[in-house]
C-alpha positions as CSV (number, residue, x, y, z in Angstrom):
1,X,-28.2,-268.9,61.6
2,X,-28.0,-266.4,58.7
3,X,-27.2,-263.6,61.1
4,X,-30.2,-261.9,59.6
5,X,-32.3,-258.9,61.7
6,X,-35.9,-258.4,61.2
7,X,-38.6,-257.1,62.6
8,X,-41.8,-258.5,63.4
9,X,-44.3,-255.6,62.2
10,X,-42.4,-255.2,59.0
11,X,-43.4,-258.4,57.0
12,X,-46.0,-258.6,54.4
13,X,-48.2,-261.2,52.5
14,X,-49.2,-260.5,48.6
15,X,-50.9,-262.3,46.1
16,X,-50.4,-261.3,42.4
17,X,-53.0,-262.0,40.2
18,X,-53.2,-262.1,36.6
19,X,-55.2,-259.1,34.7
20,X,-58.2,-260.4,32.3
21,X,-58.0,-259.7,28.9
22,X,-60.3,-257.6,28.4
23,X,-58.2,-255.1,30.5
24,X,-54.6,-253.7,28.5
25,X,-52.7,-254.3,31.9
26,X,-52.8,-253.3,35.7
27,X,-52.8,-250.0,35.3
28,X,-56.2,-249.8,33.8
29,X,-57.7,-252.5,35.5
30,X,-56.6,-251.0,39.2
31,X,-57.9,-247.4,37.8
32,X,-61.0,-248.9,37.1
33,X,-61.5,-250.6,40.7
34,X,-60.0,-247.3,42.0
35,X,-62.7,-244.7,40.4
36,X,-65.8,-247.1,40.4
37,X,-65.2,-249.1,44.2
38,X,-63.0,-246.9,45.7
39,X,-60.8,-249.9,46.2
40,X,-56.7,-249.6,45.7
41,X,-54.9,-252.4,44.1
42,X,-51.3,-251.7,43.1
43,X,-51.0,-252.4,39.0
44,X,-48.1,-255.0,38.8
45,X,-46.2,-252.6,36.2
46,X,-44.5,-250.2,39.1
47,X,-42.2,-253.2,39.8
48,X,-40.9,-253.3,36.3
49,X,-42.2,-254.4,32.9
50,X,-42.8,-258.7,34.0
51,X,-45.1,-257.3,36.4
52,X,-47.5,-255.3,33.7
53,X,-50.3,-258.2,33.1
54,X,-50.4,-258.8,37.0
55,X,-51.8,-256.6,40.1
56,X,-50.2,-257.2,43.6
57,X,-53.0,-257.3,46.1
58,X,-51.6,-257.0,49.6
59,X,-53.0,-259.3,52.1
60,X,-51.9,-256.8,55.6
61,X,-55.3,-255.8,56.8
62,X,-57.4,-257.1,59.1
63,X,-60.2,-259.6,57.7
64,X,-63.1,-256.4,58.0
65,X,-61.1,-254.4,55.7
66,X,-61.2,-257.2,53.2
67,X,-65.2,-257.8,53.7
68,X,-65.7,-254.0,53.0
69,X,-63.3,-254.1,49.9
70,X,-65.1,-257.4,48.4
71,X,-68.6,-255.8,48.9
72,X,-67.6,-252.7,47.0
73,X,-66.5,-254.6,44.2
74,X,-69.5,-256.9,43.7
75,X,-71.1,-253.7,43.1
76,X,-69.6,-252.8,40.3
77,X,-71.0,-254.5,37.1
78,X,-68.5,-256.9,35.5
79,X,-67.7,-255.8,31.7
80,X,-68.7,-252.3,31.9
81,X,-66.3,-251.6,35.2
82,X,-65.4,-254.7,36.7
């Protein structure tokens, strides 16, 4: 209808989330998850300054990867990492 072209591999699913306050912004909330669950969540502040209280989690893996990513987070205590 629109005329638009796409292609089928190239689409992605994200959630943004809202950073607690105990963390400044994304950046050192994603550093944190980063360094202590070797886990990489994108700080909302690379797409501009409205995204800097918000990561972007991107939801184009398969459910294992997910499972894997949870676990290592649980692991890391909440207040003193995460």
């Amino acid at each position: 209808m629109l005329g638009c072209v796409w292609e089928p591999g190239a689409t992605g699913m994200f959630v943004w989330a809202k950073v607690p306050s105990q963390y400044q912004n994304g950046y050192e909330l994603t550093d944190l998850l980063l360094n202590e669950a070797h886990v990489f969540i994108t700080p909302g502040g690379i797409f501009g300054s409205n995204g800097n209280g918000y990561v972007r989690v991107s939801l184009c893996s398969k459910e294992t990867v997910f499972e894997i990513a949870i676990s290592r987070v649980k692991k890391v205590e909440i207040g003193t990492a995460v």
